[in-house]
N, C-alpha and C positions, 0 to 999 in steps of 0.2 A: 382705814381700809376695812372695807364690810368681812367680816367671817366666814360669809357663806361661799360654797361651793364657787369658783368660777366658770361661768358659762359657756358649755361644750361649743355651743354655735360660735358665741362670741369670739372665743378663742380661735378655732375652724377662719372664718371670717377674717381675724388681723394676722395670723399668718400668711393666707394670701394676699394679703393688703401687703404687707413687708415683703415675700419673697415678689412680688410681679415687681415691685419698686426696689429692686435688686438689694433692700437695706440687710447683705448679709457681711460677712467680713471683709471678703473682696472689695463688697461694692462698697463699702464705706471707705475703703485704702485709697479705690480709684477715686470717687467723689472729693474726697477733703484736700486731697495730693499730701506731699512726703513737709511740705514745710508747716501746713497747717497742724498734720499730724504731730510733728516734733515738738508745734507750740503747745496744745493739748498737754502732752506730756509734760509741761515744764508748767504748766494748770494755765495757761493764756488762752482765753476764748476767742480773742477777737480776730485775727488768722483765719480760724472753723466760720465762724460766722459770715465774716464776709464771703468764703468759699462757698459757703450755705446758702446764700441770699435770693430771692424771688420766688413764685410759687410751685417750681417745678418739684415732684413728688419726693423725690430721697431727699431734696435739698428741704423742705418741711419735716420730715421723717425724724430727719437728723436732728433739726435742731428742737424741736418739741422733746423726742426720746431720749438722746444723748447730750446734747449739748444744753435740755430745760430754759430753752428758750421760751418765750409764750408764743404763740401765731396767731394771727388772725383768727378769728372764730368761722366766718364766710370761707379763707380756705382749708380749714381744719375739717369743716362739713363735707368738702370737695370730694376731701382721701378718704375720710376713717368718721365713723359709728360712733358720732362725740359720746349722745346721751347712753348711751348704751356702756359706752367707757366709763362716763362720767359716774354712773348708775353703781357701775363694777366698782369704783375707786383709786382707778387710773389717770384717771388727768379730773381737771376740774373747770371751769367755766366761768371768768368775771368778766367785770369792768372795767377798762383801762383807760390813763387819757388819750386813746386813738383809738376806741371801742372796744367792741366786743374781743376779749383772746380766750384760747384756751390753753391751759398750762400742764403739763405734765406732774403727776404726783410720783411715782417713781422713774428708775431709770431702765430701761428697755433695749439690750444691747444684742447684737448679733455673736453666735458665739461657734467655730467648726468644729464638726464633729466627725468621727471616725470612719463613720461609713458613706459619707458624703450629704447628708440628710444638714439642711440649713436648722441649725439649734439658737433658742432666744433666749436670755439671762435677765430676769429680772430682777431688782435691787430695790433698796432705799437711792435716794440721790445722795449722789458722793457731796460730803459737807466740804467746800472748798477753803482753802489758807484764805484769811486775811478777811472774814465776813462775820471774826468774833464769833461763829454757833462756831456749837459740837456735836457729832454724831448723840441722838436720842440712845438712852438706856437698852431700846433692843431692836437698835440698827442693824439692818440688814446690810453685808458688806455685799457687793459686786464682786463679781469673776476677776482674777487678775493672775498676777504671778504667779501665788501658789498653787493658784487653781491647774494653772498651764502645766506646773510642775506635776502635782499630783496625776493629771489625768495622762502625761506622759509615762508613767511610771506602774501603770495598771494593768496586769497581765494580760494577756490576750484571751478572749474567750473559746466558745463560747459555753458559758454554765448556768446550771438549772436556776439558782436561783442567788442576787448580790441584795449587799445591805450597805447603804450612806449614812453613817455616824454622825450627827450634825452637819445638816445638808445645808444650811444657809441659803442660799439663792437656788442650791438645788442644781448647782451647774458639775457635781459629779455624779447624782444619777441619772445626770443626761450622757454620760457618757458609759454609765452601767447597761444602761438601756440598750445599746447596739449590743450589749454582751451576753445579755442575763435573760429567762424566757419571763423572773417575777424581780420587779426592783423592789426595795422597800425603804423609804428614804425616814430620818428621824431627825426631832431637836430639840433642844429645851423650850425654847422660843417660839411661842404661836402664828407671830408674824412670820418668823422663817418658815415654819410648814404652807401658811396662807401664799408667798410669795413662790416658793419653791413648785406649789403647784399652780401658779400660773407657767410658771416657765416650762415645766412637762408640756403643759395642754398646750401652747405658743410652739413648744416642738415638737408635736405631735406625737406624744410618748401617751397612749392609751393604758391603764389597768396597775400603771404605780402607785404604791400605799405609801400614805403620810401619815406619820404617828407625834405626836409629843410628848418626850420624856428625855430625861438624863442618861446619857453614854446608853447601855445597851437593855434599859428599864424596860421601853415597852415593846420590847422582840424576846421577854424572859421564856428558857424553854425553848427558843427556834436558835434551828443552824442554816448554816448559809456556806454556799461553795466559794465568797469572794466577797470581803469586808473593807470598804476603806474610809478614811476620814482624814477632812482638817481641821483636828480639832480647834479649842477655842485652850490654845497652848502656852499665850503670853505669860511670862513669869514676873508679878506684881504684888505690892503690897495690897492693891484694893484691889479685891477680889469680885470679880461679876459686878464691876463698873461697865462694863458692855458686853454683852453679850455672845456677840461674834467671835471676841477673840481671847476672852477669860472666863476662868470658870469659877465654883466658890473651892476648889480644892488647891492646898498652898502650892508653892514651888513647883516642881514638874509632876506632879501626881496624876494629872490627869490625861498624862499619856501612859505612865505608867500602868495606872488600870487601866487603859484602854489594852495595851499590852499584856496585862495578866488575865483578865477576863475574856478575851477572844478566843482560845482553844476551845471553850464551854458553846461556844457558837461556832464554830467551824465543823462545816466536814471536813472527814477525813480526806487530807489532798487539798483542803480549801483555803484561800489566802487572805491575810488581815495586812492593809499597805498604809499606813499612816503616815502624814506627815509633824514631826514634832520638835522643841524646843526641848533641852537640858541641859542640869546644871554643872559647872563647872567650878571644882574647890579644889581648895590645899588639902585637904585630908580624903582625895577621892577622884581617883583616874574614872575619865568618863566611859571610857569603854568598859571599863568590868563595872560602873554605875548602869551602864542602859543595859552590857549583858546581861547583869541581874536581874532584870525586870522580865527575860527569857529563860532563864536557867529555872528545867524542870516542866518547862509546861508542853513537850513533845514536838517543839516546831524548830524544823530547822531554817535558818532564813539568811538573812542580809541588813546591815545599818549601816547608813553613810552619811558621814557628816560632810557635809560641805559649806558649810561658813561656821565660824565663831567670832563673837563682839564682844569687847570688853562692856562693862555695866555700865559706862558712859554713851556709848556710841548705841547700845541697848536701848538706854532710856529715850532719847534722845528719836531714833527710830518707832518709839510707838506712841511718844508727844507730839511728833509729826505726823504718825498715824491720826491719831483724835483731834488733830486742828487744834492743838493746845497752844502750839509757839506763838508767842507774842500775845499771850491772855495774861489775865493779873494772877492766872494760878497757876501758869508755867514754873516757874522758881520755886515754888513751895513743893510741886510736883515732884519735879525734880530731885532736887534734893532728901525730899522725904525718898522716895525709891531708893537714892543711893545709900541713904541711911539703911534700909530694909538689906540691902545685897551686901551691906558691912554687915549686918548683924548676922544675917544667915550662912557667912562666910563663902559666897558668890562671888568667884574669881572671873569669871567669862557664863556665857552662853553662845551652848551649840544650838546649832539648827541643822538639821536633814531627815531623811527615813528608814522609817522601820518597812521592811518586809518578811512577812513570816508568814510559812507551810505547815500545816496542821499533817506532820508525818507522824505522826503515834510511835515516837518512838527513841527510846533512851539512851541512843545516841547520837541524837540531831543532837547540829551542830550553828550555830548562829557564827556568819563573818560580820567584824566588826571591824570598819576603817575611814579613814579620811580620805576623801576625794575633792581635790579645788579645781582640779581642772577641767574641759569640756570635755565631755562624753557624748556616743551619739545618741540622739533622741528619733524616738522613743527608746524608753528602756524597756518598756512591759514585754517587748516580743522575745530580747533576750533575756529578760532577767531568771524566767527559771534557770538555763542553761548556769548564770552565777551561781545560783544556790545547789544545783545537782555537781558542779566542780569542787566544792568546798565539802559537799556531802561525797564525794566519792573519792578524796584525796584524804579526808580523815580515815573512812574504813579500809583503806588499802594498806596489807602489812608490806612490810621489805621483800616477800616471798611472792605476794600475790601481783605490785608492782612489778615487777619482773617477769611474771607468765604474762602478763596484760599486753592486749596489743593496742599500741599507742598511738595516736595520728596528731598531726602539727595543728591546728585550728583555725579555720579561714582567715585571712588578710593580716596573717602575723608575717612577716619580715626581718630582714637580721638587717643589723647596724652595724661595720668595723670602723673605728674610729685607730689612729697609725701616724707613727711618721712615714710620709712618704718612703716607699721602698723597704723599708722596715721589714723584714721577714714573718715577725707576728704583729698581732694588732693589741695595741695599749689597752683597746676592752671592745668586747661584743654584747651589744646589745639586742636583744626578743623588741620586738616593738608589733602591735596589737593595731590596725590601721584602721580598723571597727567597732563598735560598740563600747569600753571600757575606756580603750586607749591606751592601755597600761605602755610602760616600756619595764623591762627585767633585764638586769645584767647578769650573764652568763658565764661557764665556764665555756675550753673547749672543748671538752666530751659532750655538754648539753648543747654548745651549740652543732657539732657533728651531729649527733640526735636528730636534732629539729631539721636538719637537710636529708635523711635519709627515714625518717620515721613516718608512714602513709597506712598505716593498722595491719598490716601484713604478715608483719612480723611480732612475734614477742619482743621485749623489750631488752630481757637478759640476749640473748644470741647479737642483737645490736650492739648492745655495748661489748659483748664479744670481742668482736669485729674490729669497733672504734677503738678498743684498748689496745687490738695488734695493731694498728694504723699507727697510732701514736707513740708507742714502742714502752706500755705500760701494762702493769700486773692486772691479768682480769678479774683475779679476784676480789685489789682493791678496788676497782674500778663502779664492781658489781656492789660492793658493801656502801661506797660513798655516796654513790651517785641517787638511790630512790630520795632520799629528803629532800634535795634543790628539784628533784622531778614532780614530786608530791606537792611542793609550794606552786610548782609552775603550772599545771593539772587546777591546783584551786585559785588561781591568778585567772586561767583561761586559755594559757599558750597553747596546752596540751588538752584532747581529750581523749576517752579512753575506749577506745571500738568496741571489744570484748573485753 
């Protein structure tokens, strides 16, 4: 892959070339249909292929970019600017036995974006199971899962100006880009900057900066209203065996300074949203491990974990990642790792994210919880609203609770669960039918609360009310009641008008 700059026109040129040949994510779902797709997934090419077949435009598109098939040379000239490709470092040009093809050198995928604008992802070619290679030393991964995850979970903008922490393909500050008026994308890796900027110019992102360096090296001295990254988070004994997904710093460190080091670059107000890997031991609850990694540095935020693997299923997971299974160093692999998570005293690994607010201030507050189940996506739109609950249910005394006037929180709903006819109900449950999805079990003062609370009222004069309804002391009433209100406030049931 040549170094140099790539080609404003060239680029200009195969965008139109892909969006008129509809090669966007749509048009890829509708072209391959749902069983081809599924074989895809399970790494089966021959499904796509035959779905692919003859010289019609996406059906070549597809399989030269995505699927690395070779084409014909004669209709490769038809669609697309070989030499000119060829030139760039993009596909390349032999001899076969049934002539002339041209072959693709990377992978060139379709990718949506937020504000409706068709986004390109360009990659190394995914090294498939079962062809003995393995991804090269500083492989470029493609957009996938995490990527989906990450760019759902990115605040709304719009701000002055974001920064991509090891941008890889470059496929989150294609999604900076609809937010931020300056992107500024960063990596260790040459090739990731070189790729990452074809993908900008492929989706028409004009004036984004590419830098190469380590985590936040070559941006030293700048802030930024909006930082994210996925980083290269794997927890391994060989360290910067690839690139993409390990770094040279041991066990989970290098999320960690990602996390300690981001206030020094944020504005004030400004958000750092990572996504990351941590460790799990017998001498060390994970949540006061990653709070740690926040404690003191002025930002009040959010962590969620939502998966953990034992160090087998771990290993096993990122052997399959690098096409290792069924090589002659699988087992040694293997095993060496598990030795490495014995010694280090590695019980499990978490996986989720960090979200942190550069609030200047010595009482943020970081929520830190497990979440397994689905939530609606996107989170970015709601997720301050998370972190302004959790910050406003900590600084509220018993005194202040009380004058505050309180409102129930869109698409919560009450759940009774009873024996039929039953005069009371066995339990009542808060249930959250957007965003979160939480369900909370209730009292019933709180759940009276939540049916008559719409910000109008202070808080104390209701429970007033509710206490004579029920035929109980208001003063206990008043004394009991702010804590399970406070927990509900930073859950999300409740927020707080004035």
């Amino acid at each position: 892959m040549s170094e140099t700059e790539f080609p404003r026109g060239l680029a200009d040129r195969l965008r139109g070339i892909l969006i008129d040949a509809d090669y966007t994510v749509s048009g890829v779902r509708d072209r391959l249909g749902d069983a081809a797709a599924r074989a895809l997934a399970r790494e089966e090419l021959v499904p796509a292929l035959r779905a692919t077949g003859g010289e019609e435009r996406l059906g070549l598109l597809l399989r030269l970019w995505w699927l690395r098939s070779p084409i014909p040379a004669r209709a490769a000239r038809a669609v697309l600017p070989v030499d000119e490709l060829a030139e760039a470092g993009l596909v390349t040009v032999e001899e076969g036995p049934h002539g002339t093809v041209v072959r693709a050198l990377v992978h060139l995928g379709p990718w949506d974006l937020e504000d409706g604008r068709p986004g390109f992802v360009v990659s190394d070619p995914k090294v498939r199971p079962g062809t003995g290679a393995v991804p090269r030393h500083d492989h470029v991964v493609g957009a996938g899962n995490a990527s989906a995850t990450l760019s759902q979970l990115i605040v709304d903008g719009p701000v002055d100006r974001a920064l991509d922490v090891g941008t890889g393909c470059g496929v989150q500050a294609l999604h900076l880009a609809s937010r931020a008026r300056e992107v500024v994308a960063t990596d260790l890796n040459p090739r990731a900057v070189r790729l990452a900027g074809i993908s900008l110019a492929l989706s028409g992102v004009a004036g984004a900066r590419l830098a190469q360096g380590s985590l936040y090296e070559p941006v030293e001295g700048e802030r930024f209203d909006l930082i994210v990254s996925n980083p290269p988070f794997v927890i391994t004994p060989d360290s910067s065996r690839y690139t993409y997904r390990e770094s040279d710093l041991p066990g989970d460190t290098v999320c960690a300074e990602l996390v300690r080091q981001a206030p020094a670059h944020l504005t004030e107000g400004g958000w750092c949203q990572i996504l990351a890997n941590w460790v799990h031991s017998d001498g060390d609850d994970w949540e006061d491990r990653v709070g740690g990694w926040v404690t003191g540095t002025g930002c009040s935020g959010w962590v969620v974990q939502r998966d953990v693997q034992d160090p087998a299923q771990y290993v096993e997971l990122w052997l399959r990642d690098s096409c290792e299974h069924g090589t002659p160093e699988y087992t040694r692999r293997y095993d060496a790792w598990l030795d490495y998570f014995e010694r280090e005293g590695i019980k499990g690994i978490g996986f989720g994210w960090i979200s942190l607010r550069n609030d200047v201030a010595q009482d943020a507050t970081v929520r830190v919880e497990e979440l397994r189940h689905d939530i609606e996506q996107p989170v970015g739109p709601y997720l301050p609203d998370v972190v302004d609950g959790a910050m406003t249910a900590l600084r509220l005394t018993d005194a202040a609770l009380l004058s505050a006037h309180v409102a129930l929180a869109p698409g919560v709903v009450e759940e009774r669960v009873g024996r039929p006819g039953a005069p009371d109900p066995e339990k009542i449950v808060l249930r959250q039918q957007n965003g979160l999805r939480r369900g909370a079990r209730v009292g019933t003062v709180e759940a009276a609360l939540a049916g008559v609370c719409d910000g109008t009222m202070p808080v104390g004069p209701l429970l007033d009310a509710i206490a004579q309804l029920i035929g109980e002391d208001q003063a206990v009433v008043r004394e009991r009641t702010p804590d399970a209100l406070r927990t509900l406030i930073s859950e999300g049931f409740f927020r707080v008008a004035r």
